[in-house]
MDTraj code that builds the backbone (N, CA, C; nanometers):
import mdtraj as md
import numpy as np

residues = "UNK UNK UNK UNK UNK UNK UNK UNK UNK UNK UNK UNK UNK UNK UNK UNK UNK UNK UNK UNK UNK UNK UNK UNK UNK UNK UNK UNK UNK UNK UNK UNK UNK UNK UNK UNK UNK UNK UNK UNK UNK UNK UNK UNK UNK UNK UNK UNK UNK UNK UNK UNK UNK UNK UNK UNK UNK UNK UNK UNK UNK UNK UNK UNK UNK UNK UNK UNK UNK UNK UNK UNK UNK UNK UNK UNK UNK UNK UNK UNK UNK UNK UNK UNK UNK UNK UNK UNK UNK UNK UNK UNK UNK UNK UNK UNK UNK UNK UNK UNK UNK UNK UNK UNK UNK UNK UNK UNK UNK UNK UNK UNK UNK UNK UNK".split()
xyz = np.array([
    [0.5337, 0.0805, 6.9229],
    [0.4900, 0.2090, 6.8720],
    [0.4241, 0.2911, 6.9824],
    [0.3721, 0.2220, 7.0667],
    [0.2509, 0.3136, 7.1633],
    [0.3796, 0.3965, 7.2916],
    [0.5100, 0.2591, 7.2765],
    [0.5699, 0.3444, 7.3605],
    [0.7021, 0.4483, 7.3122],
    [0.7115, 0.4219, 7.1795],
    [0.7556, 0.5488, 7.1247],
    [0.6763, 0.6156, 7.1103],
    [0.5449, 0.6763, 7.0769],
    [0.4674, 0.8074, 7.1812],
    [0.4335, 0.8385, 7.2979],
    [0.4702, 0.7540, 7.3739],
    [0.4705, 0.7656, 7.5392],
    [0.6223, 0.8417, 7.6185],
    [0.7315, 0.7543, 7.4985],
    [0.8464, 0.8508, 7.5333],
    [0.9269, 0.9465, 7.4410],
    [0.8156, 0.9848, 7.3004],
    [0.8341, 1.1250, 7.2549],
    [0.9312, 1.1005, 7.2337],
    [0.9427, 1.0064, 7.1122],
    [0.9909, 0.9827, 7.0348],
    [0.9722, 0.9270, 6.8576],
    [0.9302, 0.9915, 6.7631],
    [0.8902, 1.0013, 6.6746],
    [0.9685, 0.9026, 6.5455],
    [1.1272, 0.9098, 6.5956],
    [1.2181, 0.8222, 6.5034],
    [1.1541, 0.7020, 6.5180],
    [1.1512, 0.6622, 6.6743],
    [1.1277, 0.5113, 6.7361],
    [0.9745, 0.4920, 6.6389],
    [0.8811, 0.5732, 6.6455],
    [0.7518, 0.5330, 6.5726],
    [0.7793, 0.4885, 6.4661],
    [0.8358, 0.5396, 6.3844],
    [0.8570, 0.5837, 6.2291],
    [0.9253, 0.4440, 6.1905],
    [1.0223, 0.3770, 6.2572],
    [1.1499, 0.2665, 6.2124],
    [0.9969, 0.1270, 6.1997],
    [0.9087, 0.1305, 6.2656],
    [0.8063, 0.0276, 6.2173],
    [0.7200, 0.0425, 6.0549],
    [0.7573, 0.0992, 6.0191],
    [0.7107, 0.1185, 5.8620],
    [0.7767, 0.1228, 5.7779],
    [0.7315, 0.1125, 5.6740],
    [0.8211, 0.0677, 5.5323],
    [0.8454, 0.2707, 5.4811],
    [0.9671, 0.3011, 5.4771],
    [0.9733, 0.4237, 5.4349],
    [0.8994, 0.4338, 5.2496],
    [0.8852, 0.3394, 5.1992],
    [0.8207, 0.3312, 5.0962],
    [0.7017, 0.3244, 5.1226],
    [0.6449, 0.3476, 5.1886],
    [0.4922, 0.3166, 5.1816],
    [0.4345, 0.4288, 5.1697],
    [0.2640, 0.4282, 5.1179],
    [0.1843, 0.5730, 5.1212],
    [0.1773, 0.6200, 5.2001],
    [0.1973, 0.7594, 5.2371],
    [0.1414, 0.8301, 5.3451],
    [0.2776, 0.8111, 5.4325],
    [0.3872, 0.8086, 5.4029],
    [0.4692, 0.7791, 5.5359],
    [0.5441, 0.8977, 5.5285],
    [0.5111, 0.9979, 5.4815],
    [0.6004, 1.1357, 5.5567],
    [0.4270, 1.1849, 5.5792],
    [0.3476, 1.1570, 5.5101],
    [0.2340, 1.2063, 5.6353],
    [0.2365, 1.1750, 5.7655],
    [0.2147, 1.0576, 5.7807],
    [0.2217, 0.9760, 5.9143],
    [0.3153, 1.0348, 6.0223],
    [0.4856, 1.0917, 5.9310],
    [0.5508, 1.1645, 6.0131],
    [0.5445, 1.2690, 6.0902],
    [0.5432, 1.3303, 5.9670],
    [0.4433, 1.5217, 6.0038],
    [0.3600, 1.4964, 6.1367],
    [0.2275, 1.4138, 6.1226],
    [0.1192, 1.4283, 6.2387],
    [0.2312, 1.3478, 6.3845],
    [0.2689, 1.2544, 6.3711],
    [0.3322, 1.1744, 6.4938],
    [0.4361, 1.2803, 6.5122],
    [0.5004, 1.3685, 6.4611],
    [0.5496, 1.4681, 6.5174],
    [0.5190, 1.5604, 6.5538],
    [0.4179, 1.6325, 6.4982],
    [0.3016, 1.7449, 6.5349],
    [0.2571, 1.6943, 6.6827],
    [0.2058, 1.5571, 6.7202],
    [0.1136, 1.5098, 6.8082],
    [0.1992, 1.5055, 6.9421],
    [0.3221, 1.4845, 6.9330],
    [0.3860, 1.4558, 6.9742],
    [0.4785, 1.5868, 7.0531],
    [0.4945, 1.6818, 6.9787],
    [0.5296, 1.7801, 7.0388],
    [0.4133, 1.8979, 7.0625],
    [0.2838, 1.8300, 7.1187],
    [0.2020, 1.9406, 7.1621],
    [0.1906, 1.8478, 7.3395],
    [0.2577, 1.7813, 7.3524],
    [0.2203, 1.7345, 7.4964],
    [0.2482, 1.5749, 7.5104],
    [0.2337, 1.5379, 7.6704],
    [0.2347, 1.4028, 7.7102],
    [0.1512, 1.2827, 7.6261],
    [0.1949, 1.2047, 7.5952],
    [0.0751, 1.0849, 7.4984],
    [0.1249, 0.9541, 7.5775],
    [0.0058, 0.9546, 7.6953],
    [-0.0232, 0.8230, 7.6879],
    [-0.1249, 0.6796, 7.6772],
    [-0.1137, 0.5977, 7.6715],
    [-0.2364, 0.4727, 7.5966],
    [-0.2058, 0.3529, 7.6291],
    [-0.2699, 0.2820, 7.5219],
    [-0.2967, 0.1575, 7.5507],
    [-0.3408, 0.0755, 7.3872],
    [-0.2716, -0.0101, 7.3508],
    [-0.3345, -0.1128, 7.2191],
    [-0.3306, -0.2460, 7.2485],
    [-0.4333, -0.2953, 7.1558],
    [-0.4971, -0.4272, 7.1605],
    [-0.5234, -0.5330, 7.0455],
    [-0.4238, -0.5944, 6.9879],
    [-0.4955, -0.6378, 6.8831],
    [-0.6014, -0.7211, 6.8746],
    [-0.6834, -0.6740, 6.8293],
    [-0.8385, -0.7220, 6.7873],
    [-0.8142, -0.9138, 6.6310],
    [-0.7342, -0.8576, 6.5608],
    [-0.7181, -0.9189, 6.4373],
    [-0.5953, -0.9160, 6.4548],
    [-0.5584, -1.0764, 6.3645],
    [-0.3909, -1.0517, 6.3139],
    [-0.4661, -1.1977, 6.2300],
    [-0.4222, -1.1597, 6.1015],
    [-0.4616, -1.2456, 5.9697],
    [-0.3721, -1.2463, 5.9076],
    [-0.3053, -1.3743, 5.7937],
    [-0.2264, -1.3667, 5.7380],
    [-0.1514, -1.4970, 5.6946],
    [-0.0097, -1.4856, 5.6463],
    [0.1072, -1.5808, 5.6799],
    [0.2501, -1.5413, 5.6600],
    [0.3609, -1.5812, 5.6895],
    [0.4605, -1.5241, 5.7050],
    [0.5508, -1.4648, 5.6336],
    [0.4542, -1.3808, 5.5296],
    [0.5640, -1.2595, 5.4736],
    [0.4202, -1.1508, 5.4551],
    [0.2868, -1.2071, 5.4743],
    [0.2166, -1.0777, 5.4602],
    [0.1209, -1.1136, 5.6113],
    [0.0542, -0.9974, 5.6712],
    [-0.0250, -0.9911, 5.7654],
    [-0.1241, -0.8280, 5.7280],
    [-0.2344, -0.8646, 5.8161],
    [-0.3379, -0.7552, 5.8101],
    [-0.3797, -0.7780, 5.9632],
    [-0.3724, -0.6287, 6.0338],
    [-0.3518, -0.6497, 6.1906],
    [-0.4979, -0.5740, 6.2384],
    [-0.5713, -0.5526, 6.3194],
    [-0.6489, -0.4183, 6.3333],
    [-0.5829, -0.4337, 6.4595],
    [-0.6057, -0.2890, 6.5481],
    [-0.5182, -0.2875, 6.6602],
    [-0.6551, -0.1280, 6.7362],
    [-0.6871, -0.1660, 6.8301],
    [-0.7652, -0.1147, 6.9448],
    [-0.7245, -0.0332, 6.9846],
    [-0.6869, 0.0757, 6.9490],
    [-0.5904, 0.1745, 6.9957],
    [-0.6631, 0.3276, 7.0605],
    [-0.5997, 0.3169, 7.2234],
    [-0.6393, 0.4332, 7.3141],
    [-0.5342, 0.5107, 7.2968],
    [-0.5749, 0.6446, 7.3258],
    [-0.4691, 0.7709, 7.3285],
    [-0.5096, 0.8337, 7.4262],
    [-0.4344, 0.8878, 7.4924],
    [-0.4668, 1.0521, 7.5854],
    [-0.3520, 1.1422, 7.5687],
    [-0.4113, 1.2181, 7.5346],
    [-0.2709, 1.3322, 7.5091],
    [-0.3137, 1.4355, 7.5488],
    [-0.2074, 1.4534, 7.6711],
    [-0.1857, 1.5681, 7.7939],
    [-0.1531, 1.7042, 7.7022],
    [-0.2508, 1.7762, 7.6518],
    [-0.1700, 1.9288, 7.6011],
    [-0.0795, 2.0208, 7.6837],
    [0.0100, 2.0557, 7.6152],
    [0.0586, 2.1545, 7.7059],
    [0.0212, 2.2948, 7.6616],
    [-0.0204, 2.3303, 7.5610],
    [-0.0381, 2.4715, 7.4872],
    [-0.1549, 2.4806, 7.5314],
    [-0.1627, 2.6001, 7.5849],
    [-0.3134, 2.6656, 7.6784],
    [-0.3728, 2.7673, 7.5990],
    [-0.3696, 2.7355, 7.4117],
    [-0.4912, 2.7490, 7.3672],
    [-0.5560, 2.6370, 7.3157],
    [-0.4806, 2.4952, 7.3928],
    [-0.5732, 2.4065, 7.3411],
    [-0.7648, 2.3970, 7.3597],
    [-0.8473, 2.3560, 7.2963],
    [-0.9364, 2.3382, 7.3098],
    [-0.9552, 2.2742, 7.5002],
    [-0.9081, 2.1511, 7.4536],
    [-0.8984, 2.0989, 7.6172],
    [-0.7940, 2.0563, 7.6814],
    [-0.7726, 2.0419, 7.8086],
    [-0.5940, 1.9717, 7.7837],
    [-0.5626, 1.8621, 7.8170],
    [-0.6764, 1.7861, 7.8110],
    [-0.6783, 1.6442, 7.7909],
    [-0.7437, 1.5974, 7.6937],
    [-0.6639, 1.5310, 7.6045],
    [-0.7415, 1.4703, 7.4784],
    [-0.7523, 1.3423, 7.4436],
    [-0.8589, 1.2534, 7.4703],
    [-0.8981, 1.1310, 7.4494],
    [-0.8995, 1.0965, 7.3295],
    [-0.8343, 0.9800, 7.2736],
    [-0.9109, 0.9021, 7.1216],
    [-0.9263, 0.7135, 7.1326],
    [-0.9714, 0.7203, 7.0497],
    [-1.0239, 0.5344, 7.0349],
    [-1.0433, 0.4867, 6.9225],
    [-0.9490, 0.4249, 6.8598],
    [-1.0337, 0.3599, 6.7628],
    [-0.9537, 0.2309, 6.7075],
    [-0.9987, 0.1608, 6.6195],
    [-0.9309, 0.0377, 6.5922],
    [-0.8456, 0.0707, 6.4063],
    [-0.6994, 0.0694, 6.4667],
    [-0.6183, 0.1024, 6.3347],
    [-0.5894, -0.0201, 6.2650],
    [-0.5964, -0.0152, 6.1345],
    [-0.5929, -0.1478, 6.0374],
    [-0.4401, -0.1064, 5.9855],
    [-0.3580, -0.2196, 5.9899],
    [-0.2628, -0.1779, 5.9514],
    [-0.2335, -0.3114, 5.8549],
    [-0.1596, -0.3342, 5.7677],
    [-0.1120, -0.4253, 5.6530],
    [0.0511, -0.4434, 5.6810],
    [0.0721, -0.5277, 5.6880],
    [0.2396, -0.5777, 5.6939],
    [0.3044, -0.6536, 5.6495],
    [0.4424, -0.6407, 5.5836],
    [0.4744, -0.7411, 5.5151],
    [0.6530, -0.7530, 5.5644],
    [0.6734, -0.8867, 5.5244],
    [0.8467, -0.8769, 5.6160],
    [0.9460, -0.8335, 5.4967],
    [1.0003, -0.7815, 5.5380],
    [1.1161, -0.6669, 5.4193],
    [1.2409, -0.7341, 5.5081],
    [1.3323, -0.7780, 5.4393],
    [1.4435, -0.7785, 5.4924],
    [1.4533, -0.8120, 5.6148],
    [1.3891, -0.9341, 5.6140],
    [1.3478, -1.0607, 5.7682],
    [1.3087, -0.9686, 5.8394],
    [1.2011, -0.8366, 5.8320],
    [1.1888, -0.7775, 5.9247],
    [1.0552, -0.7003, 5.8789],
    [0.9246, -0.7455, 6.0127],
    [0.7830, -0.6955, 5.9493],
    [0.8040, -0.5533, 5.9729],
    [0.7373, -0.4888, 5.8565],
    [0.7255, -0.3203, 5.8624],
    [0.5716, -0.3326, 5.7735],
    [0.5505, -0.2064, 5.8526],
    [0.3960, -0.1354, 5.8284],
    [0.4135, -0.1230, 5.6740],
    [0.2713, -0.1186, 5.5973],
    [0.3441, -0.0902, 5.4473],
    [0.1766, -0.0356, 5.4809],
    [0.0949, -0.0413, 5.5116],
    [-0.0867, 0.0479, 5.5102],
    [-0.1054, 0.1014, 5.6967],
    [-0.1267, 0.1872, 5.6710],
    [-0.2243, 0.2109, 5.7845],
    [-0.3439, 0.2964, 5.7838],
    [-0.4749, 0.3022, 5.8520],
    [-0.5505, 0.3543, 5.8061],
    [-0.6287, 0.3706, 5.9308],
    [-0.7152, 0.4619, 5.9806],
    [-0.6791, 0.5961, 5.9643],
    [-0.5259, 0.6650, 6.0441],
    [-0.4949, 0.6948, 5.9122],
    [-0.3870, 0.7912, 5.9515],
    [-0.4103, 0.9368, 6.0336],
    [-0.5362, 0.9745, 5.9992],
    [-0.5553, 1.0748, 6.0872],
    [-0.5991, 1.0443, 6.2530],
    [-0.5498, 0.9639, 6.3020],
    [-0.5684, 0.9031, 6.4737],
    [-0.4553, 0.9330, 6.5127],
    [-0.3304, 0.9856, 6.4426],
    [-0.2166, 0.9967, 6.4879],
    [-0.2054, 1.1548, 6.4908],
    [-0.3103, 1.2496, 6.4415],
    [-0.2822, 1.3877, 6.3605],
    [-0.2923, 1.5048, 6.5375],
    [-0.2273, 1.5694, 6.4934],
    [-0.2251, 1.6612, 6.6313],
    [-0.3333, 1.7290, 6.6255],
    [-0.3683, 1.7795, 6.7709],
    [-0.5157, 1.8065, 6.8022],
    [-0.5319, 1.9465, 6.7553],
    [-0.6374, 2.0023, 6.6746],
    [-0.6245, 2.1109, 6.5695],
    [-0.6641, 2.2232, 6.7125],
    [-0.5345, 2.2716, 6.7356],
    [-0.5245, 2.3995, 6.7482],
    [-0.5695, 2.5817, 6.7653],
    [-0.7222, 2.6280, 6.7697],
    [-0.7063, 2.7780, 6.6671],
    [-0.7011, 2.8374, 6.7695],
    [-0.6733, 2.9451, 6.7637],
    [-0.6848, 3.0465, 6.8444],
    [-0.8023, 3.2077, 6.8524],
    [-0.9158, 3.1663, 6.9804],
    [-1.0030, 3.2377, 6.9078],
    [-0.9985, 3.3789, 6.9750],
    [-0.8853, 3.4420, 6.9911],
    [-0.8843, 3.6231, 6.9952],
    [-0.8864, 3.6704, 6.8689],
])
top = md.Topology()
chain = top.add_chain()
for i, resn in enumerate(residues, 1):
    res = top.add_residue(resn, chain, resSeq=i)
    for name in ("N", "CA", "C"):
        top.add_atom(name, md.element.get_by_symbol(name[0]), res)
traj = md.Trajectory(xyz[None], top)
């Protein structure tokens, strides 16, 4: 996932989750929003991985920097950190995201324009 936002690519993010799950055309929207305001690159860590082999609960250490390119961004380097909890279960011999939380760590950097 970290390097489908590194190479701006939003499908590649998206194919790790259960298209049934909550929030997963949210999740889209922002990883595409985030994604087309500039360079994103990072770093994750899993902290936790609990479970057994059809369910897991992961937390994951997750750095961002995202290079803006729009020069009314606030700044045009944008730092984040935090540890994402995600829930997983194997669908069709194959683990996909079915929770993640916060979803807003993925949301593009709010924008205004103050003229």
């Amino acid at each position: 996932m970290s390097n489908a936002l590194a190479n701006s690519d939003p499908a590649l993010f998206m194919d790790a989750f259960d298209r049934n799950m909550p929030d997963y055309d949210r999740i889209k929207s922002e990883v595409t929003g985030l994604i087309q305001q500039g360079q994103i690159t990072g770093s994750v860590q899993p902290t936790r991985d609990e479970g057994d082999n059809k369910h897991r609960s992961v937390d994951l250490d997750w750095y961002l920097e995202i290079h803006v390119t729009d020069p009314a961004a606030p700044a045009p380097v944008e730092r984040r950190r935090t540890v994402v909890h995600c829930r997983l279960e194997k669908l069709n011999k194959r683990w996909r995201i079915v929770a993640l939380d916060p979803v807003s760590f993925f949301a593009p950097q709010n924008v205004t324009n103050s003229q």
